[in-house]
N, C-alpha and C positions, 0 to 999 in steps of 0.2 A: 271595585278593583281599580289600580292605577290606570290611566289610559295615556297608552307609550307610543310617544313621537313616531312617525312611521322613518325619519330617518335611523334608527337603529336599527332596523328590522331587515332591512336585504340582506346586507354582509351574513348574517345570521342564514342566509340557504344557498349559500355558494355565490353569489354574485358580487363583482364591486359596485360600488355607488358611483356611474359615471353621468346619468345626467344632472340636470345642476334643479337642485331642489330651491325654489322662490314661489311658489303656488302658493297661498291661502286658502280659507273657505269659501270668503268674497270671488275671489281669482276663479275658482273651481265653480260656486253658483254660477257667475257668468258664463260662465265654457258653459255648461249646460243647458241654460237658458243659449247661448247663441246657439248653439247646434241643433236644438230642437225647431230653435225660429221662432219667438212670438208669434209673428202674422205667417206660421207655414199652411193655416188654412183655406190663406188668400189663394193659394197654387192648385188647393185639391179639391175646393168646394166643393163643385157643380159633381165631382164622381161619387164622392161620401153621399150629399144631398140624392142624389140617382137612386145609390145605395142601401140608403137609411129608410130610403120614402118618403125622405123629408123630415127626417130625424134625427138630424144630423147632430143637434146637442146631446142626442141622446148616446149618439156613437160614440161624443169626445167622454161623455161620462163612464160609461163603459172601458173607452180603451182606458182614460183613468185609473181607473178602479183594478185593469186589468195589470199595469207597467208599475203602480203601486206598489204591489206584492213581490215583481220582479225586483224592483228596486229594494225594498226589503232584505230579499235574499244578495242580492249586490254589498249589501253597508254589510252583512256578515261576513262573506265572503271576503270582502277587502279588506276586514278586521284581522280575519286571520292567516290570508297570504298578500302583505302590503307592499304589491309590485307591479311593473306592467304587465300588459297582455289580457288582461280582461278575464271572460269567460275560457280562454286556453289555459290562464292559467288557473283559474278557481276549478273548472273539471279534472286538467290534469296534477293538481297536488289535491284536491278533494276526494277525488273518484281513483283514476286512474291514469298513467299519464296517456296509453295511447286514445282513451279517450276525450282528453285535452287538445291530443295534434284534430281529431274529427271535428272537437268544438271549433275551434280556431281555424278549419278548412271552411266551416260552414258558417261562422261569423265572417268569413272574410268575403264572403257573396255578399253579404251588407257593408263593412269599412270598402269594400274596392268598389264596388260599383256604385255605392253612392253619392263620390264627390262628381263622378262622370254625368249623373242622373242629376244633380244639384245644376251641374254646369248649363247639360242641355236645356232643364226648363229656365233657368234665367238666358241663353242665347236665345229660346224661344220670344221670350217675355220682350226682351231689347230690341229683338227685329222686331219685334208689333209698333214698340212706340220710335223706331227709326229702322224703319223698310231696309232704305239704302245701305244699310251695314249686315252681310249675311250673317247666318246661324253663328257657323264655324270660325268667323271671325270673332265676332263675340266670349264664342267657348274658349278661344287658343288667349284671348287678352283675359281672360278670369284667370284661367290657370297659369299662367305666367307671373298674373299679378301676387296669386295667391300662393305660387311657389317662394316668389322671393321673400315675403311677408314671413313666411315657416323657417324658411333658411336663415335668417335674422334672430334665430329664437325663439326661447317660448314665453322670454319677456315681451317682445313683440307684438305676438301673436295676440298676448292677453290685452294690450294695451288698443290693440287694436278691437279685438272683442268690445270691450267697454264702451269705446266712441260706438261702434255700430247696433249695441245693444241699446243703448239710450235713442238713437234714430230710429229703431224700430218702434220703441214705443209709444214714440210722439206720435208718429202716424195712427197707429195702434189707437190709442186715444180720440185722436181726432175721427176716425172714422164712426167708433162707437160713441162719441157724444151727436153730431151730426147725424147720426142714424138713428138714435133716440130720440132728438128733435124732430127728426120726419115723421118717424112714426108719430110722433105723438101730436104731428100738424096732420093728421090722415094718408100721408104715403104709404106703398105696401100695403098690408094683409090689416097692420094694427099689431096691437099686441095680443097676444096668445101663448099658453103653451104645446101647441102642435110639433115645434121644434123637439120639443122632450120626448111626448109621448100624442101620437096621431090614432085612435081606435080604429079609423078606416086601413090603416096601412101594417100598423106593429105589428111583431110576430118576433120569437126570440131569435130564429133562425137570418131574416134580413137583419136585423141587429145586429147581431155578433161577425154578419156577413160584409156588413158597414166597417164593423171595427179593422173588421183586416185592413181594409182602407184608410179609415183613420189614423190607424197606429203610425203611420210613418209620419206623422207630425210631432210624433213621442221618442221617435228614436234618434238618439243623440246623449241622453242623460245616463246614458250606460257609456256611453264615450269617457267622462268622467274618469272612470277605473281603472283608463291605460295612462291617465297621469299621477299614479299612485305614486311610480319613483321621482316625480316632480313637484311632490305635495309637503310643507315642510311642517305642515301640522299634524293635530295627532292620528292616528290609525283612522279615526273614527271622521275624520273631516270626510273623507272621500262619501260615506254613506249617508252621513248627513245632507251632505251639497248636492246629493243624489234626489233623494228624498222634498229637499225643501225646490228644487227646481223644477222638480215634475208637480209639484202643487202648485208651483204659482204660473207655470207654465199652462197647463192644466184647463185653470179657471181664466185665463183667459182666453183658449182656445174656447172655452164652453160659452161666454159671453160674446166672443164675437159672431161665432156659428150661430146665435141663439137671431142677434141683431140682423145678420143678412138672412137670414132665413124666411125672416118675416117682410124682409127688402125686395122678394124676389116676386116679379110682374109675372108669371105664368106657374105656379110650383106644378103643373100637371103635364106641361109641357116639357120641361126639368126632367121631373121621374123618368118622362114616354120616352125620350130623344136624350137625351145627357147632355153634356158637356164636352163636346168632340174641341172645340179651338179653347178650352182652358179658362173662359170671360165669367163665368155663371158669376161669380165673385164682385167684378168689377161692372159687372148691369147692376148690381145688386147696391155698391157705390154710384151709379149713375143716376138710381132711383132715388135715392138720399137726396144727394147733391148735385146731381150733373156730371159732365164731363171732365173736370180738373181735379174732380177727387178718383175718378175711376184713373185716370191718368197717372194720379200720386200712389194710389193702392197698387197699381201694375207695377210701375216703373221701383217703388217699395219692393216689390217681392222679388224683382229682377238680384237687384242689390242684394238683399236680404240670401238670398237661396245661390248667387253663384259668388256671392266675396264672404258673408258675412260666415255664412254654416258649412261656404266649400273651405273655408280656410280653415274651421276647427275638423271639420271631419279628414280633412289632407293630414295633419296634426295627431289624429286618433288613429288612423289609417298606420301610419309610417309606425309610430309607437307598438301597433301588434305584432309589424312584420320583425322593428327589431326583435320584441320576444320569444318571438319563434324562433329567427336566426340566431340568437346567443345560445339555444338548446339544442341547434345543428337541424331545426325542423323545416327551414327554409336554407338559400348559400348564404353563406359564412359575411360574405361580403354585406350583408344590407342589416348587420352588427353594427358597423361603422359609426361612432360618433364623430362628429367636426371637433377638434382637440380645442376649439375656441369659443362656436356656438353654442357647445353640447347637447346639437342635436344630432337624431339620426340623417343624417343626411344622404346616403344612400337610398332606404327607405323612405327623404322624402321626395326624393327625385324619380323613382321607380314608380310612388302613386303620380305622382303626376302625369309619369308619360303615361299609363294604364289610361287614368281619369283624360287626358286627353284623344290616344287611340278609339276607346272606348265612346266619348261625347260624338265623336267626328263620324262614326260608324252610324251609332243609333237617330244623328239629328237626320241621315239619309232614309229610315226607316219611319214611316206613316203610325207606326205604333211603338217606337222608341221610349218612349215618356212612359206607358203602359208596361211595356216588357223589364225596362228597370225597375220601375219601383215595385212591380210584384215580386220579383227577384229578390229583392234587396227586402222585403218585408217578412218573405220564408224563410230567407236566412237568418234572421234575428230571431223570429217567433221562434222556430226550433233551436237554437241556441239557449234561447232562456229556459226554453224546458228543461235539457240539461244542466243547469245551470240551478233552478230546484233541486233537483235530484242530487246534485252536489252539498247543497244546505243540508242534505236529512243524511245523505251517508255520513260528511264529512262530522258533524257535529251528534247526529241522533244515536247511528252505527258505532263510528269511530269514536267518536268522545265521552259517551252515555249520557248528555245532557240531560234535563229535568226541564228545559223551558221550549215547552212542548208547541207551546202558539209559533216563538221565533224558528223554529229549530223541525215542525212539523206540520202545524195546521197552516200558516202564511204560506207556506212552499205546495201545500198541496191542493190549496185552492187557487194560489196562483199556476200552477200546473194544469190546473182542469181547466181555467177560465181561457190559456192560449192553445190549449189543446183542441176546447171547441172552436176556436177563431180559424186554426191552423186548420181543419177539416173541413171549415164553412169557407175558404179561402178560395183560390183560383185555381183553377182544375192546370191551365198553360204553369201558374206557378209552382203548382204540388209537383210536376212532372218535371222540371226542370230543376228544383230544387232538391231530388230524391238523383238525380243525373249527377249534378255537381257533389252530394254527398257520394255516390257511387265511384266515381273517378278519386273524391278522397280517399276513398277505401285502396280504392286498386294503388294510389301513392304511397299511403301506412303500407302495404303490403310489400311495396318494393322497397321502401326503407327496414322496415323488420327484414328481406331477404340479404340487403347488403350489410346487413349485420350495423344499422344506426336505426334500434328499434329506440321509441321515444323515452326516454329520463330522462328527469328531472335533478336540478343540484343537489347533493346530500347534506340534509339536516336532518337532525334527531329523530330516529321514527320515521323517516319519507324516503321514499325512491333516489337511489343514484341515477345521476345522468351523467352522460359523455359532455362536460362542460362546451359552452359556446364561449362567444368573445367576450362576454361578459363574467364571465366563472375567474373564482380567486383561486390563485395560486395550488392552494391547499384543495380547494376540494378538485381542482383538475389531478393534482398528483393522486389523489383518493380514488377518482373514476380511473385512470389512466395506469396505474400501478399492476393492480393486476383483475382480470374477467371476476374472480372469486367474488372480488369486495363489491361488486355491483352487483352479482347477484344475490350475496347476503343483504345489500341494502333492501334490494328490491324482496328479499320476503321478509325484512323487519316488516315493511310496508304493509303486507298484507295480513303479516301474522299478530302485531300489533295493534288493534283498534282503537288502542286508549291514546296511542302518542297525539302531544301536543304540541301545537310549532312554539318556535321561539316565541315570537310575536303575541302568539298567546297568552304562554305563560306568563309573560310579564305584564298582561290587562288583569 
């Protein structure tokens, strides 16, 4: 089948084309790799390590294995609704739309809290290696930095990716050749495969219990999705760039976990007591080399975690809110393009004062660091589950596919593999995260009461919605004409299962 440039493809469901498409593949693998982090396991070592038993490569393979499949269902998804909004919008034109506005309430505890979460462990990181500069200062100069950086574009932003994608990897490098070399001068344990698999410790259950853990070194590569209307290649770039960045990403989370693993002077000490001040990582550079490499590995993950991955997740962030607010899911107002930048610039001034509020709050809290990222890790894990379940209605249900691995078995093991994670997960975050889904509810509820229940733009076969700021002409006159034609859209929608989007049909 042809495979159709994704710039054809929005006008095609109500929307105009207003941000400005210059994305590639290259452009897109990098966003990916920077938001995930190369070295994001410099930041969480010591908790994974705690968690794993010391197994920690075994975790990164796992959650691999597990964001694989997610990712999977992602490159379908974005094949055939090639637009922003991520998983709001692949549920709500998949599924349903008011299950769309739930996805996208419960993605947004991961894109909102995360750049806040990024900021504070790199203010944490910078006052370590310069005391005389508090937390909150730190946090207020990332996000400033990284606001103007977004405001600028998303040629910008990307150009700016590149340079700090290349500096992480040099250190990257330099850590795991020098870490090899120790080992292999007798520092550390030696070499081993304990990292992988420990028989005094394993059990599937700490495992998958690690992974929850792990995973937020993987999350960013679904960021990717909300630069669909930015992407000027074909449908298919988005899932590939997906795909190829969680692999190489991937293996090198799994080499360098493998390398301090076996760096670390007490691993029993480790398990008992954790990693309460965040260092397990950089003893573990100290043991290699000394002090000037544990100092470059820090003062790296500082940079790396509050400019390099706050600045694309700032960037991902603002991109969901526009998509919700062009469908009237969010106010009207955080639609707003900059008529020059073509960015959202509302949305992206909104995450930043959030992501600052937010930083300033939790750097006061003793378990700040803790309390985000388990947050921000149940938001995403449940998100992708939905997110499956969109792959088998939208294509298995609705389209009668035949290609039962992409369209069934990929989606339903990767359903099982985050479902055990999400159960093995943090009791504080399951509770918190069923909180925030609950308050989304009682939101859907008062939007359906004031009569702006959620739709979607009308195309062929899909839900009307009450057009947002992004809706063409036509199809606002379509929803806005008269109640009849939105409701016959909406039970095309349901009564239909074979319709196919534009997008599609033309792959």
């Amino acid at each position: 089948m042809a495979d159709t440039p994704a710039p054809q493809g929005i006008e095609s469901y109500g929307y105009q084309q207003e941000l400005r498409r210059s994305l590639g593949f290259t452009d897109l693998l990098v966003y990916g790799l920077v938001f995930m982090v190369p070295i994001a396991p410099f930041g969480i070592f010591g908790g994974v390590f705690q968690g794993s038993g010391g197994m920690v490569a075994l975790a990164y393979v796992l959650g691999m294995v597990a964001m694989m499949f997610t990712a999977l269902s992602y490159a379908q998804m974005s094949r055939a609704f090639p637009m922003a909004g991520s998983v709001y919008t692949y549920a709500g034109r998949g599924i349903a739309a008011p299950v769309g506005f739930l996805s996208g309430w419960m993605i947004l505890l991961d894109y909102v809290l995360v750049p806040g979460l990024l900021y504070l462990i790199a203010g944490v990181a910078m006052n370590s290696l310069v005391p005389s500069v508090p937390v909150w200062l730190w946090l207020v100069g990332f996000v400033l930095l990284n606001t103007v950086v977004n405001y600028l574009g998303i040629e910008t932003t990307s150009k700016v990716n590149k340079a700090m994608l290349v500096g992480e990897l040099v250190v990257l490098a330099v850590f795991v050749v020098i870490g090899v070399i120790a080992l292999a001068d007798g520092k550390g344990r030696g070499f081993d495969f304990t990292p992988l698999y420990d028989p005094h410790t394993f059990s599937w259950s700490l495992a998958f219990g690690a992974v929850s853990i792990a995973v937020l070194s993987f999350l960013g590569f679904d960021g990717i999705s909300t630069l669909s209307e930015e992407n000027r290649d074909s449908t298919k770039a988005i899932g590939r760039s997906m795909v190829a960045a969680l692999l190489l990403a991937g293996t090198l989370f799994i080499v360098q976990t493998w390398v301090a693993s076996l760096l670390v002077a007490d691993p029993d000490a480790l398990i008992r007591d954790g990693d309460p001040n965040g260092t397990a990582f950089y003893d573990a550079a100290r043991t290699a080399a000394g002090g000037w490499l544990a100092t470059l590995t820090a003062a790296s993950t500082a940079v790396a975690w509050g400019f390099a991955n706050s600045l694309v997740a700032q960037a991902a962030t603002s991109r969901l809110l526009f998509a919700m607010a062009r469908d009237r899911q969010l106010p009207s107002f955080l639609a707003r393009i900059h008529p020059t930048r073509r960015v959202p610039v509302n949305a992206t001034l909104l995450t930043a004062g959030i992501s600052l509020v937010l930083g300033l709050y939790t750097a006061s809290r003793d378990d700040g660091i803790t309390l985000l990222s388990t947050l921000v890790n149940f938001g995403a894990l449940t998100t992708f589950l939905v997110l499956h379940v969109a792959v088998v209605v939208h294509y298995l249900i609705r389209r009668r596919s035949k290609d039962y691995w992409r369209h069934l078995i990929a989606p339903a093991l990767g359903f099982a593999i985050l479902a055990y994670v999400v159960v093995n997960a943090d009791i504080a975050a399951q509770r918190l995260g069923f909180v925030w889904l609950l308050v989304g509810g009682i939101v859907l509820a008062g939007l359906t009461a004031t009569g702006r229940t959620p739709r979607l733009a009308v195309t062929g076969g899909e839900s009307a919605a009450a057009p947002g700021t992004g809706a063409t002409n036509a199809a606002a006159s379509s929803a806005d004409t008269t109640n009849a034609a939105a409701t016959s859209a909406d039970t095309t929608n349901t009564a239909a299962p074979n319709a196919t989007t534009p997008a599609e049909e033309k792959q």
